[in-house]
LUMTOR-185497 format. One record per residue: residue in three letters; x, y, z of N, C-alpha, C in turn. Coordinates in steps of 0.2 Angstrom, whole numbers, padded with zeros to 4 digits, always signed. Each point is the difference from the previous one (the first is absolute). Example, Ala and Ser with C-alpha at 12.3 -4.5 7.8 and 13.67 -1.06 7.14 Angstrom:
# LUMTOR-185497
Ala+0066-0028+0039-0004+0006+0000+0004+0006+0000Ser-0002+0005-0004+0004+0006+0001-0004+0005+0003
END
This chain:
# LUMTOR-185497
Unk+0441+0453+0575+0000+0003-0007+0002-0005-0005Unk-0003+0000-0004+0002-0005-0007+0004+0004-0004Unk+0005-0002-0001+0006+0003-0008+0002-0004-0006Unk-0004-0001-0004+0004+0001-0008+0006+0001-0001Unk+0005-0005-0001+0005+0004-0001+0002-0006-0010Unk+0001+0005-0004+0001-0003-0008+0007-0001+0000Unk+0002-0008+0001+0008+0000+0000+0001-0006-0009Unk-0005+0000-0004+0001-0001-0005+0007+0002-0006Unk+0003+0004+0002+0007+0004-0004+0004-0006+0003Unk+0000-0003+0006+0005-0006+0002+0002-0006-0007Unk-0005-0001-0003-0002-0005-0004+0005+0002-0008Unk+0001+0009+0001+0006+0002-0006+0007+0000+0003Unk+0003+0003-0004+0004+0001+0002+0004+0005+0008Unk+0005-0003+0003+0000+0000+0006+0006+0004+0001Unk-0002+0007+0001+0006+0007+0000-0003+0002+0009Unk+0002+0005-0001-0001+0005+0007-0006+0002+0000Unk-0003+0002-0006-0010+0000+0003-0003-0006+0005Unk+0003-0004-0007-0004-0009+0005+0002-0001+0007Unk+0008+0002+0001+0002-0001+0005-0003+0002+0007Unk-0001+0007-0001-0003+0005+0002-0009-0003+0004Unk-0002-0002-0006-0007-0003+0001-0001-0005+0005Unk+0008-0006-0002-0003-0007+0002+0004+0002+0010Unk+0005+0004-0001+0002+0001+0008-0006+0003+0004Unk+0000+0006-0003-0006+0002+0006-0006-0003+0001Unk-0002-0005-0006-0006-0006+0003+0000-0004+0004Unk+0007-0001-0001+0002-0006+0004+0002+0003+0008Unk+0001+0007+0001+0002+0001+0007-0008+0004+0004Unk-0003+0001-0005-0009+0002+0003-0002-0007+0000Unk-0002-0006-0002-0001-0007+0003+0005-0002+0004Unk+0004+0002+0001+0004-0003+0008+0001+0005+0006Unk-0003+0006-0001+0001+0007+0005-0008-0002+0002Unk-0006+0000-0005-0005+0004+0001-0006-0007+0003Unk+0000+0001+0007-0008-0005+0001-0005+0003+0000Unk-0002+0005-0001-0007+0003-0001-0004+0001-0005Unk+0003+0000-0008-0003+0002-0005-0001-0009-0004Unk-0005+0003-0005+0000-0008-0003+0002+0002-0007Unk+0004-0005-0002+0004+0001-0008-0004-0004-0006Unk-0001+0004-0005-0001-0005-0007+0006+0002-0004Unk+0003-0004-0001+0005+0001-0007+0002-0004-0007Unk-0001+0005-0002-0003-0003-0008+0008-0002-0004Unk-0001-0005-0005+0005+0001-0002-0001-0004-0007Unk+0006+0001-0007+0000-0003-0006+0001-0007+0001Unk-0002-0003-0007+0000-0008-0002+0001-0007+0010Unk+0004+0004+0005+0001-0004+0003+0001+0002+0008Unk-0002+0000+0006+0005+0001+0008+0006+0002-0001Unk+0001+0005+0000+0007+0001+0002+0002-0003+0005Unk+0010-0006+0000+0000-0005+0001-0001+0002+0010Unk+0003+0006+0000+0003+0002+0005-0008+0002+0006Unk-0005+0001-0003-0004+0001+0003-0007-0007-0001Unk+0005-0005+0000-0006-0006+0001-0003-0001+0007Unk+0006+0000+0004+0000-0001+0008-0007+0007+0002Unk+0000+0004-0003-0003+0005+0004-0007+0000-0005Unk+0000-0003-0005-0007-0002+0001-0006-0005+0003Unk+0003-0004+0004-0003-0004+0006-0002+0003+0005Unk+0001+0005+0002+0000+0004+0007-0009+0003-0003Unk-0003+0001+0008-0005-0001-0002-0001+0009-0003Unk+0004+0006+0000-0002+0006-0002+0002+0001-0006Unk+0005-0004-0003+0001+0001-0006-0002-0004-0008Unk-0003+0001-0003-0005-0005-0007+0006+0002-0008Unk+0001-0002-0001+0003+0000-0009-0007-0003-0003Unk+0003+0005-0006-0004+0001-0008+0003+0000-0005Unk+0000-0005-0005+0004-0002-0004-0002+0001-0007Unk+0000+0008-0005+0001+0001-0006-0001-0006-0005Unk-0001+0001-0007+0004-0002-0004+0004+0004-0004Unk+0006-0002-0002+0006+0005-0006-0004+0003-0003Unk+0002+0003-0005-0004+0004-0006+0006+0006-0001Unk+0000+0003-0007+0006+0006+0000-0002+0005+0004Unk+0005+0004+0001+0002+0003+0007-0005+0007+0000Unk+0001+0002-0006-0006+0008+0000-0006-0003-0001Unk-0005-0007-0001-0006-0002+0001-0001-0001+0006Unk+0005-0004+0003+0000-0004+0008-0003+0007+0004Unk+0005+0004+0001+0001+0005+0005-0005+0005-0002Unk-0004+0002-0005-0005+0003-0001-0005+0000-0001Unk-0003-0007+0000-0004-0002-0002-0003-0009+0005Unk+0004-0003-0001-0004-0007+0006+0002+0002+0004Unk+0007+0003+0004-0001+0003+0006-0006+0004+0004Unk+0001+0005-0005-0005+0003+0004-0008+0000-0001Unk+0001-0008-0003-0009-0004+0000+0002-0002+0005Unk+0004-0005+0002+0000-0004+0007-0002+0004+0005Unk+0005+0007+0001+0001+0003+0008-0005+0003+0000Unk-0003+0002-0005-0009+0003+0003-0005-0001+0002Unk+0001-0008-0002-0005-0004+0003+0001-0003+0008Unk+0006+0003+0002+0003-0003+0005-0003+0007+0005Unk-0001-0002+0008-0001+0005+0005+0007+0000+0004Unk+0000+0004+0004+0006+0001+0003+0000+0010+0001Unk+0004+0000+0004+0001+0006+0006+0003+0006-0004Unk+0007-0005-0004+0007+0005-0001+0000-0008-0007Unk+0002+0004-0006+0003-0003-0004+0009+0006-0003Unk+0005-0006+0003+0008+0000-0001+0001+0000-0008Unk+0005+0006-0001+0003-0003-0009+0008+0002+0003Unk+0003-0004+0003+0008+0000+0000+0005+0000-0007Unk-0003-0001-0002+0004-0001-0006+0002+0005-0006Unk-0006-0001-0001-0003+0006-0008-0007+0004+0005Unk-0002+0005-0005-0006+0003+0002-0005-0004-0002Unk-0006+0002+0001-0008-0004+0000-0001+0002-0006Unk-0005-0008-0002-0003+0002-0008-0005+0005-0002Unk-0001+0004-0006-0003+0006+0001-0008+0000+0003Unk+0000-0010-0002-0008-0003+0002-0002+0000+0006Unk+0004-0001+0004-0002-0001+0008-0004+0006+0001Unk-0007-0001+0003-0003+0007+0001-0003-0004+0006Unk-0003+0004+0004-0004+0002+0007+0004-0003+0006Unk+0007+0001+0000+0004-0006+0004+0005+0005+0005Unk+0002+0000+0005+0006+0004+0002+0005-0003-0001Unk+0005+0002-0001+0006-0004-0002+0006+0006+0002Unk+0005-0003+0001+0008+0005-0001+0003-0004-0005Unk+0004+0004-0002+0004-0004-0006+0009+0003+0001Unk+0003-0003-0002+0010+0001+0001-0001+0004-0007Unk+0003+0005+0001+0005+0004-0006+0006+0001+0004Unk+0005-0005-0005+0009-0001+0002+0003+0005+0000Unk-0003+0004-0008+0005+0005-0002-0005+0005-0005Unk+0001+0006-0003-0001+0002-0004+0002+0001-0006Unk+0006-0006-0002+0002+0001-0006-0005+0002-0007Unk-0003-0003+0000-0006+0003-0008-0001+0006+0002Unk+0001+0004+0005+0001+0009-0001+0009+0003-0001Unk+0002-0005+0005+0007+0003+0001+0005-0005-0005Unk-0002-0004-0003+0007-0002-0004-0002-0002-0007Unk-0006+0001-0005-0004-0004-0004+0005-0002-0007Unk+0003+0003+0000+0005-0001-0006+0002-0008+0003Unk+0001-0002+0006+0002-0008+0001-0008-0003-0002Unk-0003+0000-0001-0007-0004-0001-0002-0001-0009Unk-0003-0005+0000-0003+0001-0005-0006+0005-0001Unk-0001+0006-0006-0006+0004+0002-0005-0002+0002Unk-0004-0003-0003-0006-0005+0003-0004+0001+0004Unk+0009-0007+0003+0000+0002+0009+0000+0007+0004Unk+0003+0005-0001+0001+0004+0003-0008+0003-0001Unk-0004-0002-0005-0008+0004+0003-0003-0005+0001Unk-0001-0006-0001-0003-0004+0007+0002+0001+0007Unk+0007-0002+0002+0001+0002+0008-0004+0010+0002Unk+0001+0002-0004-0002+0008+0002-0005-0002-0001Unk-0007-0001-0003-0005+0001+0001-0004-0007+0007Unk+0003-0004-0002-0001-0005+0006+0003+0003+0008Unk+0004+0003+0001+0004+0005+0006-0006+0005+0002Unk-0002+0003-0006-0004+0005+0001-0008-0001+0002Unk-0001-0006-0003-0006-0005+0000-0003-0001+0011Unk+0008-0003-0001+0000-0003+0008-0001+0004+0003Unk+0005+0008+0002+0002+0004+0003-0009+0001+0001Unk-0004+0001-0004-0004+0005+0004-0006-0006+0002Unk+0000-0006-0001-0004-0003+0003+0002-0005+0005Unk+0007-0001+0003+0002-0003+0003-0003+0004+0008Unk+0002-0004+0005+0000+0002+0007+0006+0002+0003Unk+0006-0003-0003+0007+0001+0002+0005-0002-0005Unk+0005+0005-0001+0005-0004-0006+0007-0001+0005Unk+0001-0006-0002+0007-0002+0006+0008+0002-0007Unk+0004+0000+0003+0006+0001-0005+0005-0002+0006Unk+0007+0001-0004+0004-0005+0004+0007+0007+0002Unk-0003+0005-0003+0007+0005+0005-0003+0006-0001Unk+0005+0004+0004-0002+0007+0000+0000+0004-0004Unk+0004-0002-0005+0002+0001-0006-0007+0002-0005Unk-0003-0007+0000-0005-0002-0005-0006+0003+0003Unk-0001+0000+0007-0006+0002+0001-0001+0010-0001Unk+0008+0003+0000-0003+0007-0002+0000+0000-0007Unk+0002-0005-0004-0003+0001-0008-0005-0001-0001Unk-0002-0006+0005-0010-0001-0002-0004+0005+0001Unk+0003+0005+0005-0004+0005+0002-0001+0007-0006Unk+0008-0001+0000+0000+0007-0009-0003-0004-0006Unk+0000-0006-0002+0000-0002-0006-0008-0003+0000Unk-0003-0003+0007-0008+0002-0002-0002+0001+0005Unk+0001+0007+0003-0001+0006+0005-0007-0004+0004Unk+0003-0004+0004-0003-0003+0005+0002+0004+0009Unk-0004-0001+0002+0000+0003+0008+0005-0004+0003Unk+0006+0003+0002+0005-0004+0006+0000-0006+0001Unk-0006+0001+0006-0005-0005+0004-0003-0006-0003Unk+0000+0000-0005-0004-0005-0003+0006-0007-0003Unk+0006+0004+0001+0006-0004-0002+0005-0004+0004Unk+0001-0004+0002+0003-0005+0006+0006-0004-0003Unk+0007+0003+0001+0004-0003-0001+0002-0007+0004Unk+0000-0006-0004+0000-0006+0006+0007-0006-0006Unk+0006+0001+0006+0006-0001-0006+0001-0007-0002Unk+0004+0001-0003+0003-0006-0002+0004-0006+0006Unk+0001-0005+0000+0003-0003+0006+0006-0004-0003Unk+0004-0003+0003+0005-0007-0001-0003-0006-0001Unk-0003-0004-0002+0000-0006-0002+0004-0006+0007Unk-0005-0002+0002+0004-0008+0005+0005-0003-0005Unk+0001+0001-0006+0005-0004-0002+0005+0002+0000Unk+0001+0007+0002+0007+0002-0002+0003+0002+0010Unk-0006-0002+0005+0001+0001+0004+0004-0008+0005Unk-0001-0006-0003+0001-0004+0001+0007-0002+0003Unk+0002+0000+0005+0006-0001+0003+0004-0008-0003Unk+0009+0003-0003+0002-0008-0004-0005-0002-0005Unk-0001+0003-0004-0004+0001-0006+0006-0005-0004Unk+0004+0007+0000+0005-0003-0009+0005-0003+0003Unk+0000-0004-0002+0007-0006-0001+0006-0002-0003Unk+0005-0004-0001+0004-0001-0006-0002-0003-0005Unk-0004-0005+0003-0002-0003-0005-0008+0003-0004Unk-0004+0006+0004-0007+0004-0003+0004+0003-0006Unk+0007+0001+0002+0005+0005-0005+0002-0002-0006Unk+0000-0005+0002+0002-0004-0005-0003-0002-0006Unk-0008-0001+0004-0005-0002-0006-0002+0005-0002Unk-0001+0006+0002-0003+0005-0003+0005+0004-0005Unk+0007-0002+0001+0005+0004-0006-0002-0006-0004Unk+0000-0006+0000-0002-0003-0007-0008+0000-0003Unk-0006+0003+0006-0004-0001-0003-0002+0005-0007Unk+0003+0005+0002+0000+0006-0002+0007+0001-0005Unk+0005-0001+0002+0007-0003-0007+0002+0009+0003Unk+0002+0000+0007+0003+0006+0002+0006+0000+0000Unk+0002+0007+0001+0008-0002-0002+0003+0002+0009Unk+0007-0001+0000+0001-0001+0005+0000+0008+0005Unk+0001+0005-0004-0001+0007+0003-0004+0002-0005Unk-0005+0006+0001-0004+0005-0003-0002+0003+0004Unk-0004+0005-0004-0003+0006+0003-0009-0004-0003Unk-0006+0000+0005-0004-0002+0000-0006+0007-0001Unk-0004-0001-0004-0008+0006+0001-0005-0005-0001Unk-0005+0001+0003-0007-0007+0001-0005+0006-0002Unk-0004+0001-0003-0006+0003-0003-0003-0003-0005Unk-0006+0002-0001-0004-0003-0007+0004+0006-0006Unk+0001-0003-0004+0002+0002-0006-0004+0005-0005Unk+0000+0004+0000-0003+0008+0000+0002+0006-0002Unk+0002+0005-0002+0002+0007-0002+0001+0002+0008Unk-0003+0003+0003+0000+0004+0005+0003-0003+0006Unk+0003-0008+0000+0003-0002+0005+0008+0003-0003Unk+0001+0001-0007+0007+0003-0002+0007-0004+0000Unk-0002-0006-0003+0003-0006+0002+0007+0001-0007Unk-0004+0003-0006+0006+0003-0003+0004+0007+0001Unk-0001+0002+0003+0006+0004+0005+0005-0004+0001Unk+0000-0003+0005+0002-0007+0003+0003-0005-0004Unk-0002+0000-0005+0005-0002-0005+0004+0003-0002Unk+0000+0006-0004+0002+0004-0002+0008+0002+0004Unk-0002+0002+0006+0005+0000+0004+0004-0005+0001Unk-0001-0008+0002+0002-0006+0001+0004+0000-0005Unk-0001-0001-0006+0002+0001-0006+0010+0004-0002Unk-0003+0008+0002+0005+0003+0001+0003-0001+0004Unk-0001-0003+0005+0005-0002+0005+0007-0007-0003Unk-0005-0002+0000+0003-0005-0003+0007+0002-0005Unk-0005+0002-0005+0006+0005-0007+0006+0000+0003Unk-0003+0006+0007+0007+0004+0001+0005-0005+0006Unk-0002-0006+0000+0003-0004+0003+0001+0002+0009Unk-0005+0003+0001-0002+0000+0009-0004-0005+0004Unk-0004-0004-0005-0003-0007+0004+0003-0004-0005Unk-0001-0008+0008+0000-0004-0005-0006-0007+0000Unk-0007+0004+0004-0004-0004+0003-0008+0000-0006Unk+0000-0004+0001-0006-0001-0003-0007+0003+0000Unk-0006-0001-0006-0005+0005+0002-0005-0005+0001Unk-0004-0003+0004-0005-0001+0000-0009+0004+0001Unk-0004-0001-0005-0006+0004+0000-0007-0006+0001Unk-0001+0001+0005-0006-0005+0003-0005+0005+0001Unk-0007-0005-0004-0007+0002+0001-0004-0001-0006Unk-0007-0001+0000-0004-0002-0007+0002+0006-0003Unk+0000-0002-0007-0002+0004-0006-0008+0006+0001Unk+0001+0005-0001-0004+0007+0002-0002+0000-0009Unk+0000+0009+0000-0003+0002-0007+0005+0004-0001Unk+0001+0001-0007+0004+0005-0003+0008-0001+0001Unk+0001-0007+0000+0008-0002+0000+0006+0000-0006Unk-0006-0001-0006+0004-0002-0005+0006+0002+0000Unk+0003+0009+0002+0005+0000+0001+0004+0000+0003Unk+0000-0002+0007+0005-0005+0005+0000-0006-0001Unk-0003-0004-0005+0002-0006-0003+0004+0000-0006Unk+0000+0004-0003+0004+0002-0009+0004+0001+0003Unk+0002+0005+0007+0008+0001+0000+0004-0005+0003Unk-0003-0004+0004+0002-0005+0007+0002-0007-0009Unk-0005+0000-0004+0003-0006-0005+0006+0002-0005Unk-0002+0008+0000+0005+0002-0008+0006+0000+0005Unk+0001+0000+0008+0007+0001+0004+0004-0007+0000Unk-0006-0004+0002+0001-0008+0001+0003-0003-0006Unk-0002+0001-0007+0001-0003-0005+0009+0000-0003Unk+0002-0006-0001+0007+0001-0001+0003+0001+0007Unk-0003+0000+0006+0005+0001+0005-0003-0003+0007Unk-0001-0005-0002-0004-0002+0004+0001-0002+0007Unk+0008-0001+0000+0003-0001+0007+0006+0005+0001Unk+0001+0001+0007+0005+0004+0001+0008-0005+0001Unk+0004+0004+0004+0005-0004-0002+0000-0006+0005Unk-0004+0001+0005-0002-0005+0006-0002-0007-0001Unk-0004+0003-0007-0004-0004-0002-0007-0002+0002Unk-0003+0007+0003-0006+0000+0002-0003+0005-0004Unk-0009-0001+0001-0004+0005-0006+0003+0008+0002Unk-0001+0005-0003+0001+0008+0003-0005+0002+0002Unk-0008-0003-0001-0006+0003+0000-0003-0007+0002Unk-0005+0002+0004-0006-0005-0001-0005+0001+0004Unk-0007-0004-0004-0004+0002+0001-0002-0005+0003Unk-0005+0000+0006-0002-0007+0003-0008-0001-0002Unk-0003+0006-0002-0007-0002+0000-0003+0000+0008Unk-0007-0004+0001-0001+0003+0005+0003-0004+0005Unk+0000-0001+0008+0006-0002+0006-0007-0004+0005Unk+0001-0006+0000-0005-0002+0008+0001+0003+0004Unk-0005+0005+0004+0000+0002+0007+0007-0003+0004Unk-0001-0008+0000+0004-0003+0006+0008+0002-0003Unk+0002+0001-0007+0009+0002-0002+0000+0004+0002Unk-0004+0005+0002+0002+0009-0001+0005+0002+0005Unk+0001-0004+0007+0003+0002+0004+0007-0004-0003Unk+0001-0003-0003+0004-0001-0002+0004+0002-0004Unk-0001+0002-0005-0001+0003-0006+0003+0008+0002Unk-0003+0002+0006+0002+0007+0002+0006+0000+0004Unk+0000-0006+0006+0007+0000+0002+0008+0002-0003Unk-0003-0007-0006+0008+0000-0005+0002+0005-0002Unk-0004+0006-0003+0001+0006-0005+0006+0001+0004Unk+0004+0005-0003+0004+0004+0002-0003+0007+0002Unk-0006+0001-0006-0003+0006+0002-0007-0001+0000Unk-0005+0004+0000-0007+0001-0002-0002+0006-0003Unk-0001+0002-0007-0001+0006+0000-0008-0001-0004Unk+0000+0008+0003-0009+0000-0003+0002+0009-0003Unk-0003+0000-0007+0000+0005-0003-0005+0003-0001Unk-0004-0003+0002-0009+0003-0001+0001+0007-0001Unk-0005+0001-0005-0001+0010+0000-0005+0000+0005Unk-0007-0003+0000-0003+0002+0004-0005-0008+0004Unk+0000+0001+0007-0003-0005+0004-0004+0004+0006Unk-0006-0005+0001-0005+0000+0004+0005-0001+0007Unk+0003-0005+0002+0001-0002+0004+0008-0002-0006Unk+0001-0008+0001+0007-0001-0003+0001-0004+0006Unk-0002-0008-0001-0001-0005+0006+0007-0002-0001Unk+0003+0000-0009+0006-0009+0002+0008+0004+0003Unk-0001+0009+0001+0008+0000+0001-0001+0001+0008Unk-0006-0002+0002-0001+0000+0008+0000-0008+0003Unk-0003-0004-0005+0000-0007+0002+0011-0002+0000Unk+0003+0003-0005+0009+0000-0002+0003+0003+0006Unk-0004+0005+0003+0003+0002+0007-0001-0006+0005Unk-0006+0000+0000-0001-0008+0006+0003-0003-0001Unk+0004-0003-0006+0005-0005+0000+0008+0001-0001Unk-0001+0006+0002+0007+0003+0003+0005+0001-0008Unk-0003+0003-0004+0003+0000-0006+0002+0008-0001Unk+0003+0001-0004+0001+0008-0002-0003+0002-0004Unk-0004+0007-0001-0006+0002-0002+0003+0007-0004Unk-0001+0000-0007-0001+0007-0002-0007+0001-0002Unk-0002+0006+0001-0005+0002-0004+0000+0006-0003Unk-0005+0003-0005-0001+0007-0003-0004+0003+0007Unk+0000+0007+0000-0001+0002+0006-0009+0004-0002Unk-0003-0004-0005-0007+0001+0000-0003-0001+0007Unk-0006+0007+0002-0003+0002+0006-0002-0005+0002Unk-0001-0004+0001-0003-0009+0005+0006-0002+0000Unk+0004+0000-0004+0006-0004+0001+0004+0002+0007Unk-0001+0006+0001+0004+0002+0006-0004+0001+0007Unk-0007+0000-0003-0004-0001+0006-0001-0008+0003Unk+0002-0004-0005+0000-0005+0004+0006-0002+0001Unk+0005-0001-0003+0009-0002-0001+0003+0003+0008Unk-0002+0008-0001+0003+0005+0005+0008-0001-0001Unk+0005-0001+0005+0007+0002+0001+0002-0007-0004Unk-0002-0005+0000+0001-0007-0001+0004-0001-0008Unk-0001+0002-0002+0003-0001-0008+0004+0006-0003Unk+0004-0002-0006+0004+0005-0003-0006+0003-0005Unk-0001+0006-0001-0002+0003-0003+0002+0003-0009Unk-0003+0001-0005+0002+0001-0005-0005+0006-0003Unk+0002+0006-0002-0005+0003-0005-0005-0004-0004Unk-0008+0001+0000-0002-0002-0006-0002+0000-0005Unk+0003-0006-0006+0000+0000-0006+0009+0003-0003Unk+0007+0001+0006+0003+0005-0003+0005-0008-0001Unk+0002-0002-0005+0004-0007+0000+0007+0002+0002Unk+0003+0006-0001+0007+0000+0003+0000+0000+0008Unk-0005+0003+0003+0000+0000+0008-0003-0007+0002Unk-0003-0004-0004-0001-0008+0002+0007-0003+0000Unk+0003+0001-0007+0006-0004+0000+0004+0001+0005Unk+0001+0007+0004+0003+0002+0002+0002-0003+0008Unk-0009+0001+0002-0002-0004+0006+0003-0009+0000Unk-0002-0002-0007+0001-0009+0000+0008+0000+0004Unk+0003+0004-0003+0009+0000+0000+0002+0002+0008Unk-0004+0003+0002+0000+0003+0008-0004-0006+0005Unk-0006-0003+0000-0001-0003+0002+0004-0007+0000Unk+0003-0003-0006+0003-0005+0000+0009+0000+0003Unk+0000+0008+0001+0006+0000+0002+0002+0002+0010Unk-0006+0001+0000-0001+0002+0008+0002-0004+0006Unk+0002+0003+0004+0004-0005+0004-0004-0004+0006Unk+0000-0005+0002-0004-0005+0002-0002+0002+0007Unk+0004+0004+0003-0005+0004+0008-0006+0005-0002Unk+0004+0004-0005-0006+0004-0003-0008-0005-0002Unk+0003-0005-0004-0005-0004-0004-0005+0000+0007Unk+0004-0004+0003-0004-0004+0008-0004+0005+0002Unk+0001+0006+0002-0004+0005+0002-0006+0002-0005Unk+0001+0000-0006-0006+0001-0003-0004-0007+0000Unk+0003-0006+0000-0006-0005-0001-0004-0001+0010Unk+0005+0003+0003-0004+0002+0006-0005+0003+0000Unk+0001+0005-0004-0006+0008+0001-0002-0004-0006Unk-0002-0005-0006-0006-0002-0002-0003-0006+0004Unk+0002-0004+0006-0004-0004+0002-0005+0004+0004Unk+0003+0005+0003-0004+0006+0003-0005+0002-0001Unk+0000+0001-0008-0005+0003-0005-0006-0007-0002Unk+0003-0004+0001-0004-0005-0005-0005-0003+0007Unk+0003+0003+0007-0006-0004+0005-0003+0007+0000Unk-0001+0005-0002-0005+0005-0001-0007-0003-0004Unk+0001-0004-0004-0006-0001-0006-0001-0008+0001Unk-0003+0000+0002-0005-0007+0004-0008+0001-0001Unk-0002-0005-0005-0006-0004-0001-0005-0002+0006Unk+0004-0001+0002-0006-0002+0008+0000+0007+0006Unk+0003+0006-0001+0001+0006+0000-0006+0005-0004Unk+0000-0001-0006-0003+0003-0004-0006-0003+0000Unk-0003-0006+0000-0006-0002+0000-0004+0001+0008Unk+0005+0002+0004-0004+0001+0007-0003+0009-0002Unk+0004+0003-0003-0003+0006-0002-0006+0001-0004Unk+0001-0005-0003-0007+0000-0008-0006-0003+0007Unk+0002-0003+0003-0005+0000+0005-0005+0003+0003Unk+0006+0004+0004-0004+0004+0002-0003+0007-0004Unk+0004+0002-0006-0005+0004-0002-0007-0003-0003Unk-0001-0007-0002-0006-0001-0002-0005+0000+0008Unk+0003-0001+0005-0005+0001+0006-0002+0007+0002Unk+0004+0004+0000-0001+0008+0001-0005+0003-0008Unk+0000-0004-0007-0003+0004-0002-0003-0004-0003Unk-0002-0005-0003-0006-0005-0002-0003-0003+0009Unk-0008+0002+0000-0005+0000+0006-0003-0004-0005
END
């Protein structure tokens, strides 16, 4: 069988969709000898998949740039129609409205443009729903990343059960790395990033609906009332819809710009190379995720592999994947956040250890070379 798979989203920015995309290609080219792969991609090779264009099943195809709603609706789906193939893959985003006479399965992460659109720009929220809706009924298979998201796709664009294959998210080899973080990796990463010596760490794309001003909010008052004394850092690219988590993080900062330590109160790193993250997660004191709503919710499971403390909002995925492993907090409610920070930070070190037990537990559940043996074999039992 020949597969298409569109891994051109690599080439933008690099969140947990791409993640998503570039893991599972890479664990289907090293799991799979019997299919032959085309993999397309923008302006360049993705670096990571040079090696694997030599092998004689797999061929790369090289775009050129162009803005993002031309690219993706218009050359793309001039290129992939002229192309033949069995199965054409959309890991990432769904398929352009263009693609026509092709079998394809496409990833729906989540159903935020139904379930949270107040976080989107309008727009957006009727591009994704008509292009969801577009897919749903001419795709062959829609893959999604939990249990969670695949019974919304079923209510939100009343698609048959069957049609829906949830295939998860995984851990990342980098966070899996034995003797990874060092004194000296600690070192360079508190300066590369101008870390303070103790915080409370969140890793998301900066966004509304990851709820990152909660999380300040709280942080904030804590501080006030003179209960911490650790620092905030907020790591991850610039999203949509920030301007007010930055108005408050500057109008907080201005005139006060150090504590009595002498280190920032807040800081933003922007976005984190793959290879710091594990270390970057280590040092936190804590890792909290406030998200209102996720598909999955990769970085407070990659903070568990790294044996860190984990809060999150007790948003449905969140608990489907987390399970017993993390402190829980109502979500959206900022006194039962702050309440949690205060309690996880104050918990006593046996207790901790048995929870960072029960998430290394959790985090060898969701394996990529697990999942891609699954995507497997459904495409054997139902593409003939």
């Amino acid at each position: 069988m020949k597969i298409v798979i569109d891994l051109t989203s690599l080439d933008d920015n690099f969140s947990g969709i791409e993640r998503y995309a570039h893991d599972i290609t890479v664990n289907l080219l090293e799991n799979d000898r019997e299919n032959e792969y085309i993999l397309v991609f923008k302006h360049q090779i993705h670096e990571d998949f040079l090696g694997y264009i030599d092998m004689k099943k797999v061929h790369g195809y090289v775009l050129k740039r162009n803005k993002k709603l031309i690219f993706y609706q218009w050359i793309l789906p001039l290129f992939l129609n002229r192309l033949e193939a069995n199965l054409f893959l959309f890991l990432a985003f769904p398929a352009p409205f263009l693609l026509r006479g092709k079998r394809f399965w496409y990833t729906a992460h989540d159903m935020g443009c139904f379930d949270c659109p107040e976080t989107m720009k309008k727009k957006m929220v009727w591009y994704y729903r008509l292009l969801h809706w577009s897919n749903s009924r001419r795709c062959d298979g829609i893959i999604t990343i939990s249990q969670f998201s695949k019974e919304r796709i079923i209510s939100c664009l009343h698609c048959a059960p069957e049609k829906v294959h949830v295939i998860y998210c995984g851990i990342s080899d980098v966070f899996c790395a034995a003797g990874y973080t060092t004194d000296e990796s600690m070192k360079k990463v508190r300066q590369k990033y101008n870390l303070p010596e103790h915080y409370l760490l969140c890793l998301s794309t900066l966004e509304p609906r990851k709820n990152m001003i909660l999380l300040l909010q709280a942080y904030l008052e804590l501080k006030q009332e003179g209960k911490i004394s650790c620092g905030l850092v907020l790591a991850g690219r610039k999203g949509w819809k920030i301007e007010n988590l930055l108005q408050r993080i500057q109008t907080e900062e201005t005139g006060k710009k150090e504590n009595e330590s002498g280190e920032m109160r807040i800081q933003l790193t922007g976005f984190v190379d793959e290879k710091d993250l594990p270390v970057l997660y280590q040092m936190a004191d804590c890792f909290v995720f406030p998200s209102l709503y996720e598909g999955f919710g990769i970085p407070p499971l990659e903070a568990l592999q790294m044996g860190t403390t984990v809060i999150s909002s007790d948003a449905p995925a969140m608990r489907e994947v987390l399970g017993n492993a993390v402190f829980y907090f109502k979500n959206g409610d900022k006194e039962a956040l702050k309440q949690t920070i205060l309690q996880a930070l104050a918990e006593k070190e046996d207790r901790l250890a048995g929870k960072k037990a029960t998430g290394k537990e959790r985090c060898s559940l969701f394996q990529y070379k697990k999942e891609t043996e699954k995507l497997l074999k459904l495409w054997k039992e139902e593409i003939k």
